[in-house]
PAZA-279219 format. One record per atom (N, C-alpha, C): residue in one letter; atom name; x negated, y, z negated. Coordinates in nm, 2 decimals. Atoms other than C-alpha are relative to their C-alpha. Layout:
BEGIN
+------+------+--------+--------+--------+
! miti ! zase !      u !      v !      w !
+------+------+--------+--------+--------+
!    A !   CA !      X !      Y !      Z !
...
+------+------+--------+--------+--------+
END
This chain:
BEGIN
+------+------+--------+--------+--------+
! miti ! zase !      u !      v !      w !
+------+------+--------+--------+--------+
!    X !    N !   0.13 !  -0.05 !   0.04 !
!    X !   CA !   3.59 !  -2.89 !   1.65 !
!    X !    C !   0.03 !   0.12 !  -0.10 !
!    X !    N !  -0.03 !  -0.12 !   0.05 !
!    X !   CA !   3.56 !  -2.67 !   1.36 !
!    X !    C !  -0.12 !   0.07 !  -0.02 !
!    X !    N !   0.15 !  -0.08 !   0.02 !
!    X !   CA !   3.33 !  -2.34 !   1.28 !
!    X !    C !   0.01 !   0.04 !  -0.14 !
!    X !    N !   0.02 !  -0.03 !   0.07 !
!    X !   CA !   3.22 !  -2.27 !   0.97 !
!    X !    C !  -0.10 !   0.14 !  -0.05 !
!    X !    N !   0.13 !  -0.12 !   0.03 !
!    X !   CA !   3.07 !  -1.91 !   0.85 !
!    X !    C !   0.07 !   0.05 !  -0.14 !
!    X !    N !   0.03 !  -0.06 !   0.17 !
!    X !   CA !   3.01 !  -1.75 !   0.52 !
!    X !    C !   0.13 !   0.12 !  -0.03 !
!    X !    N !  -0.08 !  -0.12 !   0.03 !
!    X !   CA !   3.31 !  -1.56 !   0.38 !
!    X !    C !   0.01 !   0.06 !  -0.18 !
!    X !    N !   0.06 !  -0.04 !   0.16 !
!    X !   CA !   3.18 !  -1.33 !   0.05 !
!    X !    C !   0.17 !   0.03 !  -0.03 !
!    X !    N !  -0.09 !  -0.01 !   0.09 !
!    X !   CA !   3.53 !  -1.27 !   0.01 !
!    X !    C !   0.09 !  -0.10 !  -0.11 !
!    X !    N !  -0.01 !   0.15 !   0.02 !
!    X !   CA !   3.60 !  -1.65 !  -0.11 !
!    X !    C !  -0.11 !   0.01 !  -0.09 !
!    X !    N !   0.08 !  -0.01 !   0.07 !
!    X !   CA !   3.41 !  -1.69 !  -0.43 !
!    X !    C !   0.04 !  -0.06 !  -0.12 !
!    X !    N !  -0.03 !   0.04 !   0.06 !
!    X !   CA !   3.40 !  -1.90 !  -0.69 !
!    X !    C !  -0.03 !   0.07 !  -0.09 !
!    X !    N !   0.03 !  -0.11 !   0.10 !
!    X !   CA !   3.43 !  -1.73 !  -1.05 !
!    X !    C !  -0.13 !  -0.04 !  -0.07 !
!    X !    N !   0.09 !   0.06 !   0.06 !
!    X !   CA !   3.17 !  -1.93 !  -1.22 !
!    X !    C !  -0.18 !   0.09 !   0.06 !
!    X !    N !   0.13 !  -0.11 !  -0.06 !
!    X !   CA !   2.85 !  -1.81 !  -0.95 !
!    X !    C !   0.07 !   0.08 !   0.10 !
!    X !    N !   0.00 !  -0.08 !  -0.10 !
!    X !   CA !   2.96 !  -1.52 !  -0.75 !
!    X !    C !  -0.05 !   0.04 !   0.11 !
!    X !    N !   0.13 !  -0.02 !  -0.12 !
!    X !   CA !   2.68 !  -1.50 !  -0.53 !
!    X !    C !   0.00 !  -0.12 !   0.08 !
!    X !    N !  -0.04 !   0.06 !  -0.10 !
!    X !   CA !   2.73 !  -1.79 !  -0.35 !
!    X !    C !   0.15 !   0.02 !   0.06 !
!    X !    N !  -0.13 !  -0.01 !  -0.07 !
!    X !   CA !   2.99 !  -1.76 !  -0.09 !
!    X !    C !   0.05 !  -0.10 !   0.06 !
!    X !    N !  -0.06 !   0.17 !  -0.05 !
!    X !   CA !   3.21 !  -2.06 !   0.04 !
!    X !    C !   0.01 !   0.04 !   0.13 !
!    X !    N !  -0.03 !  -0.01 !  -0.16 !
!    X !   CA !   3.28 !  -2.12 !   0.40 !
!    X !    C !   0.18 !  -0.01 !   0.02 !
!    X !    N !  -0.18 !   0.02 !  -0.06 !
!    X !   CA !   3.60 !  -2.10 !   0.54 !
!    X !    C !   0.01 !  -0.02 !   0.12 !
!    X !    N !   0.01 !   0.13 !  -0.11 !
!    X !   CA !   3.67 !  -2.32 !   0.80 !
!    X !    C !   0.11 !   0.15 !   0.17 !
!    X !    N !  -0.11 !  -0.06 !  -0.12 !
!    X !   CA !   3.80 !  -2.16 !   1.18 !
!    X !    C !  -0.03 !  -0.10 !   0.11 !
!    X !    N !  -0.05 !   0.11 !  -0.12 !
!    X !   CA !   3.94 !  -2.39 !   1.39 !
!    X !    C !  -0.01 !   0.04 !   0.17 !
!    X !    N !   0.07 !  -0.03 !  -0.16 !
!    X !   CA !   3.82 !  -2.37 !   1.74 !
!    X !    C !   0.14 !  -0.03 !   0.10 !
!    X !    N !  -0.10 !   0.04 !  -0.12 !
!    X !   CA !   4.21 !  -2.47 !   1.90 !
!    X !    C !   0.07 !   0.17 !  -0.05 !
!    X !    N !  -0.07 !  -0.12 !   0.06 !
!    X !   CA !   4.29 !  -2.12 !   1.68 !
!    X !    C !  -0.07 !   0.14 !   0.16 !
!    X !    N !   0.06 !  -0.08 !  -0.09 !
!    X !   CA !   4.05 !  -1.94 !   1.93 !
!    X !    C !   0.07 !  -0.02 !   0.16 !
!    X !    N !  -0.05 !   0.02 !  -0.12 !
!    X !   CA !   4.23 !  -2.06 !   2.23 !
!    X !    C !   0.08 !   0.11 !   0.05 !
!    X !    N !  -0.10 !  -0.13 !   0.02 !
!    X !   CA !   4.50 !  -1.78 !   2.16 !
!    X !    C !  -0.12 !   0.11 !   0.00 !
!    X !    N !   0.04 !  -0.14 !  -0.02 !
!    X !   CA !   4.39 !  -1.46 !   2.29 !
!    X !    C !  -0.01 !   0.08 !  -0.09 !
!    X !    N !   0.03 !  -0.13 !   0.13 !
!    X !   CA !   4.46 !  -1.22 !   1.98 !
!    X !    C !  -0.09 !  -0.11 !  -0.11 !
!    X !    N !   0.10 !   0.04 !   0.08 !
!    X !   CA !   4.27 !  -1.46 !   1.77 !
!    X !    C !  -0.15 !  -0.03 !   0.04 !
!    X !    N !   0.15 !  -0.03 !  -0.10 !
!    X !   CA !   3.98 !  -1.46 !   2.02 !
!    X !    C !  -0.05 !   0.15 !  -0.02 !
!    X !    N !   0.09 !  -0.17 !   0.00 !
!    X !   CA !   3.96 !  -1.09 !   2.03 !
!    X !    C !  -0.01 !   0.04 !  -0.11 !
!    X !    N !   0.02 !  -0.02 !   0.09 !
!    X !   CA !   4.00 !  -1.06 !   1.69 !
!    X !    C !  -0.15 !   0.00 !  -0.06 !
!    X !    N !   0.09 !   0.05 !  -0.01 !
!    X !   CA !   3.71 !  -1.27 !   1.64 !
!    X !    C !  -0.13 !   0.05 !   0.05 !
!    X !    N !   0.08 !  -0.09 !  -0.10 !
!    X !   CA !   3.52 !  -1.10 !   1.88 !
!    X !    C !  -0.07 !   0.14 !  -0.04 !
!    X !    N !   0.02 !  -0.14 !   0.01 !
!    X !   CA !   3.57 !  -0.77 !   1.76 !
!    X !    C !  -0.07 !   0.00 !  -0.14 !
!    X !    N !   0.03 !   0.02 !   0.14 !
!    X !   CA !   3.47 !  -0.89 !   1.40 !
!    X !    C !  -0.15 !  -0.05 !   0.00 !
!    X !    N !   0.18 !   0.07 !  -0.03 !
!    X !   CA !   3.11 !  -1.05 !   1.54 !
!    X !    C !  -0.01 !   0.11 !   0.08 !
!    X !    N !   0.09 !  -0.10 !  -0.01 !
!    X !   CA !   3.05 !  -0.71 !   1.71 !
!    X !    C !  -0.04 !   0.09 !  -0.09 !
!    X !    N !   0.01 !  -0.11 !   0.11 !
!    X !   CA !   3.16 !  -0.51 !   1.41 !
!    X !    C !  -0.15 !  -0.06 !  -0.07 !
!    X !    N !   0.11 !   0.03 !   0.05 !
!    X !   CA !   2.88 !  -0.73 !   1.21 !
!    X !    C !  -0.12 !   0.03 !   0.05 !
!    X !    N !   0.17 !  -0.01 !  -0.10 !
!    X !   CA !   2.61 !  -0.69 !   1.52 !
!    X !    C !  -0.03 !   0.11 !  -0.05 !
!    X !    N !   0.12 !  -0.15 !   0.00 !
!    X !   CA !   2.62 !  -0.33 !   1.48 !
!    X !    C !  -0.03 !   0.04 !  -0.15 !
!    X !    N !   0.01 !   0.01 !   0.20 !
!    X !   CA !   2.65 !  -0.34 !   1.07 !
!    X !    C !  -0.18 !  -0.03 !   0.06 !
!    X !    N !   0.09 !   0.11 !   0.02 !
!    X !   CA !   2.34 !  -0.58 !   1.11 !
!    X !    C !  -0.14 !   0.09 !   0.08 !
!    X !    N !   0.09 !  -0.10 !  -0.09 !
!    X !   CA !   2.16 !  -0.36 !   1.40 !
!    X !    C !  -0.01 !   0.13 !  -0.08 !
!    X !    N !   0.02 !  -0.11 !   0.06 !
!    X !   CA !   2.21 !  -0.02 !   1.20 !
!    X !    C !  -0.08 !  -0.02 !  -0.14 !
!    X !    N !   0.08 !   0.00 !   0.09 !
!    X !   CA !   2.07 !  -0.14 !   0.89 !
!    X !    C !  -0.14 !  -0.04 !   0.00 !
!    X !    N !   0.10 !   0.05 !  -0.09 !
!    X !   CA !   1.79 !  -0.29 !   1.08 !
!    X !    C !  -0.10 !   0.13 !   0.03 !
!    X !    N !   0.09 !  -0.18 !   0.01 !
!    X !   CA !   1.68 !   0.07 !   1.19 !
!    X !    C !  -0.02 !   0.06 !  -0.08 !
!    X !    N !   0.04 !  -0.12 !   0.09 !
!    X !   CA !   1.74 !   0.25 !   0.89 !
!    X !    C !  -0.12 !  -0.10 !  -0.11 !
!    X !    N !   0.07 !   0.02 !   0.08 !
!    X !   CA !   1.52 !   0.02 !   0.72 !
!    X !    C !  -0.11 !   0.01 !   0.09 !
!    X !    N !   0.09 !  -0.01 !  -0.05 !
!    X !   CA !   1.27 !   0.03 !   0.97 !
!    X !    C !  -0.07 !   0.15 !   0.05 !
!    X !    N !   0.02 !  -0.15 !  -0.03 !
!    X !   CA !   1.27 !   0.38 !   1.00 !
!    X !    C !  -0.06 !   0.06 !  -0.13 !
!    X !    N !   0.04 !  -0.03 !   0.13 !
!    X !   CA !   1.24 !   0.38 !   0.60 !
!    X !    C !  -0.17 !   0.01 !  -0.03 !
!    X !    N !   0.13 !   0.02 !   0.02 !
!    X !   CA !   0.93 !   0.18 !   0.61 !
!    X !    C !  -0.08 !   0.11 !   0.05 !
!    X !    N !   0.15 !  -0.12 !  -0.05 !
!    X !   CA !   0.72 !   0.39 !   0.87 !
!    X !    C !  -0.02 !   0.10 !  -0.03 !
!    X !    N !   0.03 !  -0.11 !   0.05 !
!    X !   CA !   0.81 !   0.68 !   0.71 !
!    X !    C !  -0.12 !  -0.03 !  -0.17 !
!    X !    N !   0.12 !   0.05 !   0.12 !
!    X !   CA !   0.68 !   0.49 !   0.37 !
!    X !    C !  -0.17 !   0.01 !   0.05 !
!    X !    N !   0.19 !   0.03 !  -0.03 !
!    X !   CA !   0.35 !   0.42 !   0.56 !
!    X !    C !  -0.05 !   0.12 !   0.07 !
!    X !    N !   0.08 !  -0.09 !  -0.02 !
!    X !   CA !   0.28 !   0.71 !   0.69 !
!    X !    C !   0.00 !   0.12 !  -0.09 !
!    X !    N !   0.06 !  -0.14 !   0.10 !
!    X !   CA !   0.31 !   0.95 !   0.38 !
!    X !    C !  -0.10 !  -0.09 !  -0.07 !
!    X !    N !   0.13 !   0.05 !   0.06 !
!    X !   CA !   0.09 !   0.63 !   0.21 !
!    X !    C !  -0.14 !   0.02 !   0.06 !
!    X !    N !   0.17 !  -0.02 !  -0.04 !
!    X !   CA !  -0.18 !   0.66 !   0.48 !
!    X !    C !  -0.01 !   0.13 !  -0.05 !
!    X !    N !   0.02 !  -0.14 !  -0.02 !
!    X !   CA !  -0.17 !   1.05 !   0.42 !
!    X !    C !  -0.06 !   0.01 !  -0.15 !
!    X !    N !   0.02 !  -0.04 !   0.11 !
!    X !   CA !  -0.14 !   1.03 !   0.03 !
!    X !    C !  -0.13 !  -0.07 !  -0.02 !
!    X !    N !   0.12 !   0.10 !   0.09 !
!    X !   CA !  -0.42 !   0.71 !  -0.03 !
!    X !    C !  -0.11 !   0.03 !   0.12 !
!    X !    N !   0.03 !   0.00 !  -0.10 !
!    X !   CA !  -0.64 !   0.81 !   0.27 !
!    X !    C !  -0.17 !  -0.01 !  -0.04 !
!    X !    N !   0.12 !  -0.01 !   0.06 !
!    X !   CA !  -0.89 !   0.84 !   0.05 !
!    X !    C !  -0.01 !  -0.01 !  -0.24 !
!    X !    N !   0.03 !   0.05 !   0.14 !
!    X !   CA !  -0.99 !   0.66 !  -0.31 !
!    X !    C !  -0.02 !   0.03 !  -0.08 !
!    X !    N !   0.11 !  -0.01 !   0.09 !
!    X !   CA !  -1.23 !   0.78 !  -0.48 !
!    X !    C !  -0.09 !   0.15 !   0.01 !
!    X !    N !   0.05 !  -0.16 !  -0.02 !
!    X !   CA !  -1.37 !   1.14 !  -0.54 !
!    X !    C !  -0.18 !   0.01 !   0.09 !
!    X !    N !   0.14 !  -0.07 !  -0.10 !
!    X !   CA !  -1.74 !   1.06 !  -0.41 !
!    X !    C !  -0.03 !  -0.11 !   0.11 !
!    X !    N !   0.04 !   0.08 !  -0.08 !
!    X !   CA !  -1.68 !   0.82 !  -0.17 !
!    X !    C !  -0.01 !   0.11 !   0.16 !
!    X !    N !   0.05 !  -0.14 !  -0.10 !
!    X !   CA !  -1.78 !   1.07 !   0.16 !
!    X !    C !  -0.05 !  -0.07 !   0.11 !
!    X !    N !   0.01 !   0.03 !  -0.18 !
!    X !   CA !  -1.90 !   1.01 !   0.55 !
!    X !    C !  -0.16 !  -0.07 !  -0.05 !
!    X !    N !   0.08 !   0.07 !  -0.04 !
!    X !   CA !  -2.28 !   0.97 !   0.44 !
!    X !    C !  -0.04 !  -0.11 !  -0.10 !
!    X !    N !  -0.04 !   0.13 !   0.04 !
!    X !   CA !  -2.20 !   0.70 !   0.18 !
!    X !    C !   0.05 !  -0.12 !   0.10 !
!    X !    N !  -0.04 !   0.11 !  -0.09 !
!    X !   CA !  -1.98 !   0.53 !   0.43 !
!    X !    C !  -0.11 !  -0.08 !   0.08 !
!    X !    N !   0.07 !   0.05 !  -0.14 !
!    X !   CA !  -2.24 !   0.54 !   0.71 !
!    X !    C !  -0.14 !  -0.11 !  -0.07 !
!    X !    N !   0.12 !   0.08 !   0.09 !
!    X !   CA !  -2.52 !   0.40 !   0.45 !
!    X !    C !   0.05 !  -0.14 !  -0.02 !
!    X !    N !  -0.04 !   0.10 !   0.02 !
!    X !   CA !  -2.33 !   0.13 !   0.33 !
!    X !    C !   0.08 !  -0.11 !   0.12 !
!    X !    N !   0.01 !   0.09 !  -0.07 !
!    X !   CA !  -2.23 !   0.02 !   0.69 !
!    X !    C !  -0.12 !  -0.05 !   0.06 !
!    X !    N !   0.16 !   0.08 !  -0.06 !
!    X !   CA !  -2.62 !   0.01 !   0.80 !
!    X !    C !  -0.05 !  -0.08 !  -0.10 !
!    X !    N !   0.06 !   0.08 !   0.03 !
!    X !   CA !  -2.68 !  -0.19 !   0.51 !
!    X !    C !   0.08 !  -0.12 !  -0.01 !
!    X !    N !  -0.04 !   0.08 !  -0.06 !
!    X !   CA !  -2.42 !  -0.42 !   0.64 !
!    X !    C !  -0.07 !  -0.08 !   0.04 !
!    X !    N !   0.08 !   0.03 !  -0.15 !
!    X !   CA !  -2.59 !  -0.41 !   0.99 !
!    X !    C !  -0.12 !  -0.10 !  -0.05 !
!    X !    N !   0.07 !   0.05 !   0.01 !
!    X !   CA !  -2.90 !  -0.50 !   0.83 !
!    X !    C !   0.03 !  -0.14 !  -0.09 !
!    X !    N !  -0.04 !   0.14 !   0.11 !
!    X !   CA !  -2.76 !  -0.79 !   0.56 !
!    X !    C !   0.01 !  -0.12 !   0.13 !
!    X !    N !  -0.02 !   0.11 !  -0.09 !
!    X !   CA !  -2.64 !  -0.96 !   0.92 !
!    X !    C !  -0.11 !  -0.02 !   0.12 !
!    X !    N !   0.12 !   0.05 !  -0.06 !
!    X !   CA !  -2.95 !  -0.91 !   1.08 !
!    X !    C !  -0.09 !  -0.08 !  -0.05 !
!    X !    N !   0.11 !   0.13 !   0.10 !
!    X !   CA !  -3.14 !  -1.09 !   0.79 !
!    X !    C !   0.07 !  -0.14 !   0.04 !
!    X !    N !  -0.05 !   0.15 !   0.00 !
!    X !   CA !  -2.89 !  -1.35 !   0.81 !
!    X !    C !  -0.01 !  -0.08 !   0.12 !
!    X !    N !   0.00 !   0.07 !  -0.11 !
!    X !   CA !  -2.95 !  -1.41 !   1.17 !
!    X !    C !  -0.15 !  -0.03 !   0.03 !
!    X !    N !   0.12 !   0.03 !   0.01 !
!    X !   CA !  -3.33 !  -1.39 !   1.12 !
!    X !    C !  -0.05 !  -0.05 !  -0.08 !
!    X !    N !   0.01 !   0.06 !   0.11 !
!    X !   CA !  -3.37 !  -1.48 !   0.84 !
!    X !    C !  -0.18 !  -0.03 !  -0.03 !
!    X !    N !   0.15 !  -0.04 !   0.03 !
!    X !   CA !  -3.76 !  -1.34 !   0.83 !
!    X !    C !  -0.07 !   0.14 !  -0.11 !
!    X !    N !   0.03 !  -0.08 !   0.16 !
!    X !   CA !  -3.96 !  -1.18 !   0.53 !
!    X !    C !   0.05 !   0.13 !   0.06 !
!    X !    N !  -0.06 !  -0.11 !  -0.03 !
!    X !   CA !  -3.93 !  -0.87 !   0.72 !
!    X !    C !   0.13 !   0.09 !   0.00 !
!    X !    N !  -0.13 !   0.01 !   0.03 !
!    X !   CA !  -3.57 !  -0.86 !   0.80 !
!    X !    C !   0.04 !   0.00 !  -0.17 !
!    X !    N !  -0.04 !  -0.01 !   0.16 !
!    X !   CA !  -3.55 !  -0.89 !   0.40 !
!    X !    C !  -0.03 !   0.11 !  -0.04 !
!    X !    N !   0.07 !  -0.12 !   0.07 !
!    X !   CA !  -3.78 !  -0.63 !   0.35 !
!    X !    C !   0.09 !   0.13 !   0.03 !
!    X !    N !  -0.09 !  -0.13 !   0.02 !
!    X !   CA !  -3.55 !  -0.40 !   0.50 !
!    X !    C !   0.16 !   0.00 !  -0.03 !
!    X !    N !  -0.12 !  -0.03 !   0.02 !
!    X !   CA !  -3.24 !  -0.48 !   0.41 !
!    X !    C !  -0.02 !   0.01 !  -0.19 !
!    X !    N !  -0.03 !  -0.02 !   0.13 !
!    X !   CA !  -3.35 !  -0.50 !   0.03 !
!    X !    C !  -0.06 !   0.18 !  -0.02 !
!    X !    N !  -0.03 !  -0.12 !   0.02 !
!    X !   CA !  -3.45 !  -0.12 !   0.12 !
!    X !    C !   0.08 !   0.04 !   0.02 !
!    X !    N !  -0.14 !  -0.04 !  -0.05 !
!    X !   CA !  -3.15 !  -0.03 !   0.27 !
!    X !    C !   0.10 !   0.04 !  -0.11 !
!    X !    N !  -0.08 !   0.04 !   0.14 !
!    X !   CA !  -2.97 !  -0.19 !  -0.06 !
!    X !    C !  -0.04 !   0.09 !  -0.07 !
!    X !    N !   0.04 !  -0.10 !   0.07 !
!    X !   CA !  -3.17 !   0.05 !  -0.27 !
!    X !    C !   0.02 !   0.14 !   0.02 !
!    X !    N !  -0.08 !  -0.15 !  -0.10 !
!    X !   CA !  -3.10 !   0.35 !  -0.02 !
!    X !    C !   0.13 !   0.01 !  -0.05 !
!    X !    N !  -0.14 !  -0.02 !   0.01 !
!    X !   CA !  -2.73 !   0.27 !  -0.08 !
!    X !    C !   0.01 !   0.00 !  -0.14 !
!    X !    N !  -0.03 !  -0.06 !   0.13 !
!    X !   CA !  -2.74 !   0.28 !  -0.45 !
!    X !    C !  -0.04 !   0.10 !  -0.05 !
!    X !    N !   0.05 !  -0.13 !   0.05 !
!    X !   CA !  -2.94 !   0.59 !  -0.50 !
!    X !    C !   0.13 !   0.09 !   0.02 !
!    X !    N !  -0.09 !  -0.08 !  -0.11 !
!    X !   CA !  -2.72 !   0.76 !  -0.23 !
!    X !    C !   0.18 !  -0.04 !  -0.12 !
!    X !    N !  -0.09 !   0.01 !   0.09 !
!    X !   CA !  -2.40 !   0.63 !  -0.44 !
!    X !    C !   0.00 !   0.02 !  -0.17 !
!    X !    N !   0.02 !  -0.07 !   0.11 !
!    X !   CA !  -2.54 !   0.73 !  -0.78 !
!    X !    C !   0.00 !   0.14 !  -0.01 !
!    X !    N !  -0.04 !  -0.15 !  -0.01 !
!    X !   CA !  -2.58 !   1.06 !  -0.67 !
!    X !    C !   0.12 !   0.03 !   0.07 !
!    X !    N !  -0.16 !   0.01 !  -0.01 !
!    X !   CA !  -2.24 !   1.06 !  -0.50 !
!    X !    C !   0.12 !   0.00 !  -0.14 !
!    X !    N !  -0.09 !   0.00 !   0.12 !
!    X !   CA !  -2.07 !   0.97 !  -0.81 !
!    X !    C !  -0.02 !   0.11 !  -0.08 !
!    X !    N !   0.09 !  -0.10 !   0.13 !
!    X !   CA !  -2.35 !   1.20 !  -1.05 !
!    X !    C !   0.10 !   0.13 !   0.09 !
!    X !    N !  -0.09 !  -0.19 !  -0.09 !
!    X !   CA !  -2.20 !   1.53 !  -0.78 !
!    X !    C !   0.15 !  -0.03 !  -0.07 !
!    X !    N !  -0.15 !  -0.04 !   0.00 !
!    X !   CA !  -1.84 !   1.41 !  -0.80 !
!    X !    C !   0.02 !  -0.02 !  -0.18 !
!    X !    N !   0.03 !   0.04 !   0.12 !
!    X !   CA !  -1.90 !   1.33 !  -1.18 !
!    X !    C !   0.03 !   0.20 !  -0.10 !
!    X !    N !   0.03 !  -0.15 !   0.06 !
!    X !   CA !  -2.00 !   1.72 !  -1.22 !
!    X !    C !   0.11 !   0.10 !   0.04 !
!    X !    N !  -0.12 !  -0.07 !  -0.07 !
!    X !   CA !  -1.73 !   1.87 !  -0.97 !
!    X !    C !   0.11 !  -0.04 !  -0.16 !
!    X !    N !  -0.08 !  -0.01 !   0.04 !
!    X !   CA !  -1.51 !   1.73 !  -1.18 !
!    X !    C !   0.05 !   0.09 !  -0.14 !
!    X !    N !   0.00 !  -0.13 !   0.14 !
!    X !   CA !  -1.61 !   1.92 !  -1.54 !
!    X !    C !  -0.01 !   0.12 !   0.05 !
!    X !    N !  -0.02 !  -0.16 !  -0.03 !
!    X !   CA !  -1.65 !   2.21 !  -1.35 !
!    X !    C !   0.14 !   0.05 !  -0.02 !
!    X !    N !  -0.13 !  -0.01 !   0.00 !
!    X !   CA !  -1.29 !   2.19 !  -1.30 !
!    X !    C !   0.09 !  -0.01 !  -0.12 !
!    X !    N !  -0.07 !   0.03 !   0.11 !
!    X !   CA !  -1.18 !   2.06 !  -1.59 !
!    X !    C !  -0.04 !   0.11 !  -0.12 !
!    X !    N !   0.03 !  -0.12 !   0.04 !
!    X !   CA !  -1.39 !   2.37 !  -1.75 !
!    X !    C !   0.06 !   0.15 !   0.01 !
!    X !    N !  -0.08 !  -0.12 !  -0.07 !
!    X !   CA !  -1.20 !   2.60 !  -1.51 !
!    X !    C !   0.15 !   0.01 !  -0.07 !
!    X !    N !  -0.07 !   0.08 !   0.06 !
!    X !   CA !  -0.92 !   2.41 !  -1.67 !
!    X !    C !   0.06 !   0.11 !  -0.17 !
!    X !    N !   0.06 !  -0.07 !   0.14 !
!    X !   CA !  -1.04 !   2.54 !  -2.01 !
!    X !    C !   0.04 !   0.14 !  -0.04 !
!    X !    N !   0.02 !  -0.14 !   0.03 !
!    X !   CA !  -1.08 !   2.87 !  -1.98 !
!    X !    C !   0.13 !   0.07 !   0.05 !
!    X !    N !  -0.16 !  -0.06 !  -0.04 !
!    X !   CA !  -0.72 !   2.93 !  -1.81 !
!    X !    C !   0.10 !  -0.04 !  -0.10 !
!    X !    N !  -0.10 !   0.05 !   0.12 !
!    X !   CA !  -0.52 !   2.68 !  -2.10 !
!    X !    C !  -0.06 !  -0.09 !  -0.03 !
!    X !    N !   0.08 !   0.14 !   0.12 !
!    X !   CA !  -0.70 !   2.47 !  -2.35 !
!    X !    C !   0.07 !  -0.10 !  -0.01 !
!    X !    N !  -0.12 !   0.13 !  -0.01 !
!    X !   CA !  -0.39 !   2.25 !  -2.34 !
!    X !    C !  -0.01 !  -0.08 !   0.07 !
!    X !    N !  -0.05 !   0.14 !  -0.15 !
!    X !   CA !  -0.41 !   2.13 !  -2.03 !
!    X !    C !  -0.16 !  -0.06 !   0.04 !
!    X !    N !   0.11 !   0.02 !  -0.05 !
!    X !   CA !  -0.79 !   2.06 !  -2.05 !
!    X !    C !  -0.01 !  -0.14 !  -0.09 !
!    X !    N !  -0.01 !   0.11 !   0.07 !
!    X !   CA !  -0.70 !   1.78 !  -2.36 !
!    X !    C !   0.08 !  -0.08 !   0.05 !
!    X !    N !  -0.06 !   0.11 !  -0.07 !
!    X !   CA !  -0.47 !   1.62 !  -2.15 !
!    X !    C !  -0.04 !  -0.06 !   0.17 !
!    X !    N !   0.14 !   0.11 !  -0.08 !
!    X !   CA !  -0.68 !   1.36 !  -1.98 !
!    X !    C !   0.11 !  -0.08 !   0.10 !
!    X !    N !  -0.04 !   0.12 !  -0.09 !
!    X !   CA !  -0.57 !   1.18 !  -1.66 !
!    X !    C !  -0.01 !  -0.12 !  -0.03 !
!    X !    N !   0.01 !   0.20 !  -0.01 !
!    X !   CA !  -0.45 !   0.81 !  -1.67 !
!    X !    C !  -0.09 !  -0.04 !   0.04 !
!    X !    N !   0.11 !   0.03 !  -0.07 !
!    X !   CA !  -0.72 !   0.76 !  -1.43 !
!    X !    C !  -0.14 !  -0.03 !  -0.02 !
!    X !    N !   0.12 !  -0.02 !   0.05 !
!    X !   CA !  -1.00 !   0.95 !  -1.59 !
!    X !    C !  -0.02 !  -0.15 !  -0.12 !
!    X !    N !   0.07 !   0.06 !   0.09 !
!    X !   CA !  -1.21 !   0.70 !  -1.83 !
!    X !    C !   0.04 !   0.05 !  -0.12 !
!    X !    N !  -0.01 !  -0.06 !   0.15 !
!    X !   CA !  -1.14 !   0.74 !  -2.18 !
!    X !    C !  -0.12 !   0.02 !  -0.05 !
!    X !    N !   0.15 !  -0.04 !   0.03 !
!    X !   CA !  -1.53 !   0.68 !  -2.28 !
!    X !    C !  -0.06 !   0.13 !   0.07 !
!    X !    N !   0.07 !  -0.14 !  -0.09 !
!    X !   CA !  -1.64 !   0.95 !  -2.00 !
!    X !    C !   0.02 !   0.09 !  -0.04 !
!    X !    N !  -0.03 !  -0.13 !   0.07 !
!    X !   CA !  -1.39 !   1.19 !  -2.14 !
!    X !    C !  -0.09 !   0.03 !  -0.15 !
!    X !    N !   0.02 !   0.01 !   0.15 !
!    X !   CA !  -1.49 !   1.15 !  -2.52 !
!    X !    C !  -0.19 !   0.01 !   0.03 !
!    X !    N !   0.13 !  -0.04 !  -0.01 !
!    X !   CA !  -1.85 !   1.16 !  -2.39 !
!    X !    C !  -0.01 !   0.15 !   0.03 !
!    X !    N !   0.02 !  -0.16 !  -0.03 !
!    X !   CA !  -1.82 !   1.48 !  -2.24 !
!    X !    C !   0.10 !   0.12 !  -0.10 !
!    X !    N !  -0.05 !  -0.05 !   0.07 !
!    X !   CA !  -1.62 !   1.64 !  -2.48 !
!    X !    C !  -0.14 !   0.01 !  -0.16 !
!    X !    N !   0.15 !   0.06 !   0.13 !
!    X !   CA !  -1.96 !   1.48 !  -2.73 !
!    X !    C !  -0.09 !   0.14 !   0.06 !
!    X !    N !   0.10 !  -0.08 !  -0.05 !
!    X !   CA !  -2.19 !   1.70 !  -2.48 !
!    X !    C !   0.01 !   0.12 !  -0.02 !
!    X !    N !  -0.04 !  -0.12 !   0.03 !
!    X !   CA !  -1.98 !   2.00 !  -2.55 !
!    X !    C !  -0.02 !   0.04 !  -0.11 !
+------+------+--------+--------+--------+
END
């Protein structure tokens, strides 16, 4: 019987990245120092295999938990009584859908109207916050008030720079 496993040091010149097998003869293992050899060379790999195992796993959670920390939040006017608005007009969207009577309509197309007011004025506040700052901006270094975030809109900027 023979065993076959991957040895990257065997390599043809042509593709590098594939590695050939090199054949181990299973009457070679019979002999003791080529048993323990063996042996000692499939634990060295376990713990190779197990250690990189952690540090990548250890990588990630650290990755995700500065991501929850840094993206925890999107959007400058999204806020608690936006959220809570736009899950009651959820609530109501699946109560129409389960009643499916004029009424049930009637209030979930208020609801819908509730949540766009409430999110126009959300945006219109965080809309204002933001020139305030960027005013504040101004009046400490005019430099740094022309250079516009990636983010920001280019029409919005160039509007509000129009209003000025």
């Amino acid at each position: 019987m023979q065993w076959y496993i991957n040895d990257p040091s065997i390599t043809h010149r042509r593709n590098r990245r594939k590695a050939t097998k090199r054949k181990i003869k299973s009457s070679e293992l019979k002999i003791e120092d080529k048993l323990n050899e063996y042996q000692k060379k499939i634990k060295e790999k376990s713990t190779q295999v197990q250690d990189s195992y952690t540090r990548v796993s250890r990588r990630s959670m650290s990755y995700y938990e500065t991501w929850e920390k840094i993206n925890k939040k999107m959007t400058r006017w999204w806020n608690e009584e936006v959220k809570e608005e736009i899950k009651l007009n959820k609530r109501k969207w699946k109560e129409y859908r389960e009643n499916e009577t004029q009424d049930s309509y009637h209030n979930y197309k208020e609801q819908r109207q509730e949540v766009r007011r409430i999110v126009q004025d959300a945006k219109k506040a965080s809309w204002e916050q933001l020139r305030d700052e960027m005013e504040k901006r101004f009046c400490k270094n005019p430099k740094l008030f022309y250079r516009r975030p990636k983010k920001f809109p280019k029409s919005a900027f160039e509007e509000y720079i129009r209003q000025k």
